[in-house]
C-alpha positions as CSV (number, residue, x, y, z in Angstrom):
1,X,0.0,0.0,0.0
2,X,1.3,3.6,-0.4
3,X,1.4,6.4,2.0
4,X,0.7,9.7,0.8
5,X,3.6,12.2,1.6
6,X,1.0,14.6,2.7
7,X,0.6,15.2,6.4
8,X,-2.7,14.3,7.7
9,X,-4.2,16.0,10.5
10,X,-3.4,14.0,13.2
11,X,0.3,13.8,12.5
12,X,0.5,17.7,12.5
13,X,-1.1,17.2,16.0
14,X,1.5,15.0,16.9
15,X,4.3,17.4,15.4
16,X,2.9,20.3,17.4
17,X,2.8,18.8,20.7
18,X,6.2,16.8,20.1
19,X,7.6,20.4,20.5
20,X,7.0,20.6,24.2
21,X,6.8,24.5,25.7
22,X,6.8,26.6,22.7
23,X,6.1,29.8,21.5
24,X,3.8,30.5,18.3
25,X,6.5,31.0,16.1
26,X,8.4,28.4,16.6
27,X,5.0,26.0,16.6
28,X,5.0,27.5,12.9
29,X,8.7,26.7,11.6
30,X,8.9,23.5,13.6
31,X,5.8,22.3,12.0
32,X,6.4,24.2,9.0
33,X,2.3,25.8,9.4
34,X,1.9,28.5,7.7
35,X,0.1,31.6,10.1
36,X,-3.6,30.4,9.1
37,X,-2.8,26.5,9.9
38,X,-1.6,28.2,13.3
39,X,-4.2,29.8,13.6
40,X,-6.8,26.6,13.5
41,X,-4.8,23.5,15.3
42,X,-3.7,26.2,18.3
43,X,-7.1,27.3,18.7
44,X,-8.4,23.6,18.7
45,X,-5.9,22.1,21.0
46,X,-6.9,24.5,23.5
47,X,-10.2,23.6,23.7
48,X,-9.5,20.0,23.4
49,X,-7.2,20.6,26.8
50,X,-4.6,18.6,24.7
51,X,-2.5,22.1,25.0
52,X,-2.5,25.1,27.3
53,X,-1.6,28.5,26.8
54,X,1.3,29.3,29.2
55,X,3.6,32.0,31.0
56,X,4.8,34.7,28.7
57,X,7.9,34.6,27.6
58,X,8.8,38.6,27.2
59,X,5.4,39.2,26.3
60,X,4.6,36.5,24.0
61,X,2.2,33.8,24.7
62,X,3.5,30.1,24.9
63,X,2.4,27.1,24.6
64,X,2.2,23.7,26.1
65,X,1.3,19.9,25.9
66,X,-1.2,19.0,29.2
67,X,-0.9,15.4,30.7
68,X,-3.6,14.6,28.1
69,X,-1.4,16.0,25.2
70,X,1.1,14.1,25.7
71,X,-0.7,10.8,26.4
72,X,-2.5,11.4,22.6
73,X,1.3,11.6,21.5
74,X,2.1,8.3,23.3
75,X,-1.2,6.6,21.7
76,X,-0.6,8.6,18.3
77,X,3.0,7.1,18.2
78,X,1.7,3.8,19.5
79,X,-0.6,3.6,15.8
80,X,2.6,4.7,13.8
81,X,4.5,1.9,15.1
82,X,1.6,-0.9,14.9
83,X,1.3,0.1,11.6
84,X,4.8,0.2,10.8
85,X,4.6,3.6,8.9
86,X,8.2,5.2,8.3
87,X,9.5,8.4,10.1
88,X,8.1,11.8,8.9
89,X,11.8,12.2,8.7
90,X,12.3,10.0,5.8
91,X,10.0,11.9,3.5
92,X,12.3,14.7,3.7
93,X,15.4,13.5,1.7
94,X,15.8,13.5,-1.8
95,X,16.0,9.9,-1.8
96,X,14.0,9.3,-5.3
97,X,13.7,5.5,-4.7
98,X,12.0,6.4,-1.1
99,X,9.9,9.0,-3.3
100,X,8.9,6.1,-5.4
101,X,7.8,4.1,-2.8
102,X,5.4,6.4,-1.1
103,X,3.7,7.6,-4.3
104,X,0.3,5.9,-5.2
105,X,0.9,5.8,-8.7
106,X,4.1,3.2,-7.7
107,X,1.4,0.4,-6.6
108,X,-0.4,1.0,-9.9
């Protein structure tokens, strides 16, 4: 079967609260989110409780997995390895061979 390259919701989730106590920004490079995608998942954690806004770091808000962040994370991670699904880090290379694997039209 191939996996689509494409980040689905729930591993963007999963990249957000991998990054621990962050602020906005960072959420956004470390995810690579663009301001709007910020401006949904943040929004949504928060009133999920799977993320809470924290101290201020020189006046900027920052954010931070809760208990029940993190355990998603564990459970999300969990699923990834079940279902043996490579790294997000693998679909980063150049590697054309790992490109071909992952694309649907390979299978066909």
């Amino acid at each position: 079967m191939a996996v689509d390259t494409r980040r689905s919701n729930i591993e963007i989730i999963a990249d957000i609260l991998r990054l621990g106590h962050t602020k906005k920004t960072d959420i956004m490079y470390g995810c690579d989110l663009c301001f709007s995608q910020a401006q949904r998942y943040l929004p949504f954690l928060l009133d999920k409780g799977l993320l809470k806004e924290d101290a201020h770091i020189k006046g900027r808000r920052t954010y931070q997995p809760t208990i029940e962040g993190k355990k998603l994370l564990v459970h999300i991670e969990r699923v990834r390895e079940l279902m043996n699904l490579p790294d997000r880090d693998a679909y980063a290379g150049d590697d054309s061979r790992l490109a071909g694997q992952l694309s649907p039209r390979a299978t066909r």
